[in-house]
C-alpha positions as CSV (number, residue, x, y, z in Angstrom):
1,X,141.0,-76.1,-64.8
2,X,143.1,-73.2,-65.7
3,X,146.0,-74.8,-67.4
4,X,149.0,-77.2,-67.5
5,X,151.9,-77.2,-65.0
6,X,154.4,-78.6,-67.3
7,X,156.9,-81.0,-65.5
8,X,160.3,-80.5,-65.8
9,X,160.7,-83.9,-67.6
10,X,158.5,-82.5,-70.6
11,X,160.0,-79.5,-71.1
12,X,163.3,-81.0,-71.4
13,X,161.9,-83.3,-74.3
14,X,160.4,-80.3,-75.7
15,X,163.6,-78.6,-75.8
16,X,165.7,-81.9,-76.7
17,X,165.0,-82.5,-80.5
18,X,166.9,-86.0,-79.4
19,X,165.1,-86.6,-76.5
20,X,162.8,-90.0,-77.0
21,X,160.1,-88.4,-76.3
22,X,160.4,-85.4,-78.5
23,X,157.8,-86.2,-80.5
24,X,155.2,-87.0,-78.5
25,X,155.6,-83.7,-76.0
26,X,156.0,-81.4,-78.8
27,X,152.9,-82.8,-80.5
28,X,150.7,-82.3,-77.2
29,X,152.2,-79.0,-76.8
30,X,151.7,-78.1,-80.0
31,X,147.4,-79.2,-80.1
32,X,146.7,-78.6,-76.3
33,X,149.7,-77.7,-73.8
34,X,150.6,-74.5,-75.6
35,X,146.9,-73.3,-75.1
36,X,147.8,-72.3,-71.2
37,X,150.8,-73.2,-70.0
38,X,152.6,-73.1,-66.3
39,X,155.7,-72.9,-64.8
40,X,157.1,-72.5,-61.4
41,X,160.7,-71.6,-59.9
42,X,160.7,-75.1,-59.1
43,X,160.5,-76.5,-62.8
44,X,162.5,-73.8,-64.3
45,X,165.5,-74.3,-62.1
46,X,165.3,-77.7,-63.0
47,X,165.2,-77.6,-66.6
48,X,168.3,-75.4,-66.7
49,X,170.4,-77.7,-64.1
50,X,169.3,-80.6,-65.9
51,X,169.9,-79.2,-69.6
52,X,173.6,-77.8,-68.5
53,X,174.5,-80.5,-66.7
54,X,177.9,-82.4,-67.7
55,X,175.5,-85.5,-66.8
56,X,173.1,-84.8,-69.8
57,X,173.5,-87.1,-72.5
58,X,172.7,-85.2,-75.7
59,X,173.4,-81.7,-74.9
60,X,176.4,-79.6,-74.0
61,X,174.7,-76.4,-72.8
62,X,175.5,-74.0,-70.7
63,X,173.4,-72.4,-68.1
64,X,172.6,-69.8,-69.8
65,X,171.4,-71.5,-73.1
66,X,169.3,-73.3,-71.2
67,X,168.1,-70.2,-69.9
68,X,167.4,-68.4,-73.4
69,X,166.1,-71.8,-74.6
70,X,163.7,-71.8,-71.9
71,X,162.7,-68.4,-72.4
72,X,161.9,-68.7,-76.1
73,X,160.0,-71.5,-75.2
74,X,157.4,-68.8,-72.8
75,X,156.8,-67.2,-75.6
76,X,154.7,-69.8,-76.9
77,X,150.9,-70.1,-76.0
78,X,149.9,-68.4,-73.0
79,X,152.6,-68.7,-70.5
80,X,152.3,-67.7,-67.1
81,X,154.7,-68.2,-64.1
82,X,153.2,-68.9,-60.7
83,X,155.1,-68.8,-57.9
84,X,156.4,-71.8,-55.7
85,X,153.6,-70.1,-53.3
86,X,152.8,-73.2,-51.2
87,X,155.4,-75.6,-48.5
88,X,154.9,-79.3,-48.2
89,X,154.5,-78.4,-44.4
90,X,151.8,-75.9,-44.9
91,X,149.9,-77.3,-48.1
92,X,146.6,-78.6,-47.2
93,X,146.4,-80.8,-49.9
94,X,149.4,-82.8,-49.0
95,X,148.9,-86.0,-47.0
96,X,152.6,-86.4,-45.7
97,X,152.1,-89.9,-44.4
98,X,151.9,-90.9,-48.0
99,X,155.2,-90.0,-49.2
100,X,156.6,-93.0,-49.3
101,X,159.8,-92.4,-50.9
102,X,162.6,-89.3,-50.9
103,X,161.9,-89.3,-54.5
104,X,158.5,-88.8,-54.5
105,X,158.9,-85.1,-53.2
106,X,159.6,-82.9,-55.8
107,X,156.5,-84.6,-57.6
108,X,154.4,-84.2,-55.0
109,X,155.8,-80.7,-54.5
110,X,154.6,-80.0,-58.1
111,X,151.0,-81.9,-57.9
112,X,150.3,-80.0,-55.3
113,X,151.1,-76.7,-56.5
114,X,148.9,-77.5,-59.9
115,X,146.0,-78.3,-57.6
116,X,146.8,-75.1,-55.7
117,X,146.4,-73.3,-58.9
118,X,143.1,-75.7,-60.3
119,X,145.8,-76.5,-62.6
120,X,147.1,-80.0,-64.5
121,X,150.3,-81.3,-64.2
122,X,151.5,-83.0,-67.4
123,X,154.2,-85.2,-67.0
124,X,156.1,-88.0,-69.1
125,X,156.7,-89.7,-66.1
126,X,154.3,-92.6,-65.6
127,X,155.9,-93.4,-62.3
128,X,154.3,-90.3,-60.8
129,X,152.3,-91.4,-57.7
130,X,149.1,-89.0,-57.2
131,X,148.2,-90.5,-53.2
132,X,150.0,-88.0,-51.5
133,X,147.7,-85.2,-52.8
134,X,144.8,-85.1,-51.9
135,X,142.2,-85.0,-55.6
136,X,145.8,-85.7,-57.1
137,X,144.8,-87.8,-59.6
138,X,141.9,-85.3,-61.1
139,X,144.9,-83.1,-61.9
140,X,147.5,-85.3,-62.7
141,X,148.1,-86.2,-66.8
142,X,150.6,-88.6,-67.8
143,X,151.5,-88.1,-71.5
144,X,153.5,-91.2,-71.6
């Protein structure tokens, strides 16, 4: 495998010192995420709209602290960006007639992408459904 696609989910508790989950992403960050790291257009957009959003509980950032938060934060480990280089219509390793649910697709999206890349994602989300990908689950790693 060549790394970790970090979900947008545990960057944002990264970046949260509130978050619940703080703790435990900044620990496995610290001992084995920070060893190769990945992001994607995808996740990076996220983080920031999710970070300055006037929805976000703890925070009161603007776009662009999110942005210089987020950048700090590649200059830990070995960070590489990959591009968003595959489509949900094209990928191979997408089996559409599994997507069961609207809000399954941007994890699917990024599961897929991470098996593009022979990478991991690790997420916090222990809802994330693997079956729409195919070998999903060999590169899937729930941290919660």
């Amino acid at each position: 495998m060549s790394g970790f696609l970090l979900d947008v989910n545990v960057i944002i508790a990264i970046l949260d010192p509130e978050h619940d989950l703080n703790l435990r992403a900044r620990t496995w960050f610290e001992s084995a995420g920070a060893i190769h790291w990945i992001t994607s257009p995808t996740v990076e957009n996220s983080v920031v709209r999710i970070l300055s959003g006037t929805a976000y509980p703890r925070l009161n950032w603007t776009p662009a602290m999110a942005l210089e938060s987020l950048e700090s934060l590649a200059l830990v480990g070995m960070h590489e960006f990959v591009e968003d280089s595959i489509s949900l219509l094209t990928a191979d390793n997408v089996v559409p007639s599994r997507l069961l649910s609207s809000k399954q697709v941007t994890d699917t999206y990024l599961l897929a992408l991470a098996v593009h890349h022979d990478a991991i994602l690790a997420t916090l989300d222990s809802r994330l459904s693997p079956i729409a990908v195919k070998d999903g689950r060999n590169h899937l790693l729930h941290l919660a």
